[in-house]
N, C-alpha and C positions, 0 to 999 in steps of 0.2 A: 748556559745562562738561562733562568726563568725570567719571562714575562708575566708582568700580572695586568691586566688590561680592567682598567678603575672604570670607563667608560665604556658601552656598547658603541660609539664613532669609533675606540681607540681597537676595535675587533676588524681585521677588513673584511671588507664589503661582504664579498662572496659567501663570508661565515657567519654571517648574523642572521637570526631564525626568521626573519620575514623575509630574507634574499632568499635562504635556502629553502621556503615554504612555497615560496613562487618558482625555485628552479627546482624542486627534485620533487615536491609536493606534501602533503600532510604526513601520511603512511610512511615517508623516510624522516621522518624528524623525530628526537626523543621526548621524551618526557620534560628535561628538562627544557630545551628549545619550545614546547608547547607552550607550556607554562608561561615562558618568558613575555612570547608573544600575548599573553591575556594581561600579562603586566605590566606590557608596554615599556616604562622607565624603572630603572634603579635609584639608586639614593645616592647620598654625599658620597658613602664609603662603600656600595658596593653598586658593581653593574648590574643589569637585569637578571642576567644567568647567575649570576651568584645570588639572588633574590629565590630566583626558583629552585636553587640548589638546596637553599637554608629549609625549603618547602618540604621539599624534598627527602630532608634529613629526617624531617619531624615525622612526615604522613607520607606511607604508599600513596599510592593514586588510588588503590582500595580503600583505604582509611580517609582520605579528604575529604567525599560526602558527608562524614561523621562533624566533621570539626565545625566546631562553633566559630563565630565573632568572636570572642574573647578570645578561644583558642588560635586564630590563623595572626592577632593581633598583638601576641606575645614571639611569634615570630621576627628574628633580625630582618629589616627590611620591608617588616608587613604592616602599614599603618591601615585605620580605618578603610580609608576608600580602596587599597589595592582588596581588604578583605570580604569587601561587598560585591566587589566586581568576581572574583574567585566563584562567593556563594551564589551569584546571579548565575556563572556559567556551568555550575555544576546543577542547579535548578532546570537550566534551561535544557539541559542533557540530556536530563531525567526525563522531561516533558516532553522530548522531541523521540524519545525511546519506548513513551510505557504507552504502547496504544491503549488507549480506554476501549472498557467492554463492552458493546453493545447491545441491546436487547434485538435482536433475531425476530422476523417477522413468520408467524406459524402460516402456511395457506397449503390448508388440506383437500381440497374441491377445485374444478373447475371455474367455479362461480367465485369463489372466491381470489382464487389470480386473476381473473379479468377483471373486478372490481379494481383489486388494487395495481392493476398494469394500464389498463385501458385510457388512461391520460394520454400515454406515448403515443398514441394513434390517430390524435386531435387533428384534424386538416391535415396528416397528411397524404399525399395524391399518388404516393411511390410506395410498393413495398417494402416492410419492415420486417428482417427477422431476427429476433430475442431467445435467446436461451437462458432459462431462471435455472440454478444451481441449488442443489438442497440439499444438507446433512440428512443422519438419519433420524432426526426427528420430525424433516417433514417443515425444518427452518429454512428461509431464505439467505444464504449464502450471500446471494450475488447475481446481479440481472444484468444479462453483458448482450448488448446490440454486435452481433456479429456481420450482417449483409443489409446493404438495400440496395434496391431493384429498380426497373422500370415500373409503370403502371401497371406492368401484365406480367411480368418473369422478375424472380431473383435468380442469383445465382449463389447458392448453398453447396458447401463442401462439408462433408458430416469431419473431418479430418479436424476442423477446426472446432468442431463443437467437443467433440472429446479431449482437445489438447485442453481447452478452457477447464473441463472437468474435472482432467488431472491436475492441474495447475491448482484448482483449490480443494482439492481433496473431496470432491463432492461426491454423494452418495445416490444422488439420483438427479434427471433432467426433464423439465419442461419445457417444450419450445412452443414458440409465441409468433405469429405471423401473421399481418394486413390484408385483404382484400380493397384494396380503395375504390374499387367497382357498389362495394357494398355488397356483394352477392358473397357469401359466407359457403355456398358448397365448396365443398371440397373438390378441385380437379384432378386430374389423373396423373397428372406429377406428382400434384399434392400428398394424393394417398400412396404412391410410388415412391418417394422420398420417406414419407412416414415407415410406411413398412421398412424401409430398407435401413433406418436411424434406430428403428428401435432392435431389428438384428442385430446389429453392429454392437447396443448397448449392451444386449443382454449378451455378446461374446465378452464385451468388455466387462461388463461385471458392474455396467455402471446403466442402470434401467430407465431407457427415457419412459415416463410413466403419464407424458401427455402429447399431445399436439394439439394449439389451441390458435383455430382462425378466428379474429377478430373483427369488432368493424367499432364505431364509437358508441351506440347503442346495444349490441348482441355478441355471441359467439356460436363457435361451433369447436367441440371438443371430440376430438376422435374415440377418446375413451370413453364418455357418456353415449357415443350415436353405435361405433362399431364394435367395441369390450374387445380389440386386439394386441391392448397394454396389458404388463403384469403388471399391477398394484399392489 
């Protein structure tokens, strides 16, 4: 014997696409159960799943972003507002998938990243260390605050500075770091971590090409004072 179930009540519970969205999750639900849930109710003559079925018949889930208004509304089951609701959420798909392009910030000098970094360092009293990520153009990828410190020590693992690197496919490293002393030489860790970051890069194949201590008025850049980067 066939059942035809005229109502989504007349479905039991456990199989209606919002029970089963909540128990087994989005990733186990078909296309047609998707559907249903964005269309919420059926009509006189048919339930919701038969709504999304009729969609279905018409358009892939490929071919749906194609369809007009006129088109989803010559659909059995498909009046105006179910076909608005459709186009809103295939709009909203699209937007929430197509990242916009950004325009990439050039910073070819010393003087130039601490220009445009040196905000980050405003009052504060703690160590701060930044590693700027850069294609091979010499664009700003990505400025990612990796450690802060006490007033007098961070503590830096270069292990995380190159995961960050591969993570965005970067092509070279700048690192950025506080004095809140205001005293901008460089200490003997300082230059002891420097040298031993930029080994590390130049095995990896990925060249840290600065170290730059800052303060909120000045810097100190290891590669303008000591020339022990490859640029």
């Amino acid at each position: 014997m066939i059942f035809i179930y005229y109502k989504i009540k007349d479905i039991p519970e456990s199989e209606r696409p919002r029970e089963r969205l909540k128990n087994v999750g989005p990733s186990n639900l078909s296309d047609k159960e998707l559907l249903a849930i964005i269309l919420k109710t059926g009509t006189k003559n048919l339930n919701v799943n038969d709504v999304a079925l009729e969609i279905l018949k018409k358009y892939s889930l490929q071919e749906l972003p194609e369809a007009t208004l006129d088109n989803l509304k010559q659909i059995k089951g498909v009046g105006e507002v179910k076909a608005l609701e459709l186009i809103s959420t295939i709009e909203l798909g699209k937007r929430i998938y197509t990242k916009p392009k950004q325009k990439l910030k050039k910073l070819t000098n010393p003087q130039a990243i601490w220009e445009d970094s040196k905000y980050l360092f405003v009052n504060q009293n703690q160590e701060l260390f930044y590693c700027l990520y850069f294609n091979n153009q010499q664009e700003l990828i990505e400025r990612k605050l990796l450690f802060m410190g006490t007033i007098n020590k961070s503590i830096t693992h270069p292990r995380e500075i190159f995961k960050e690197a591969y993570r965005l496919n970067a092509s070279s490293i700048v690192c950025l770091h506080n004095h809140p002393s205001g005293n901008l030489i460089p200490s003997s860790a300082d230059i002891n971590f420097t040298e031993t970051i930029v080994r590390i890069g130049t095995l990896q194949g990925i060249p840290v090409v600065d170290h730059i201590i800052v303060s909120e008025d000045s810097y100190y850049s290891f590669y303008d004072h000591h020339n022990i980067l490859n640029i």
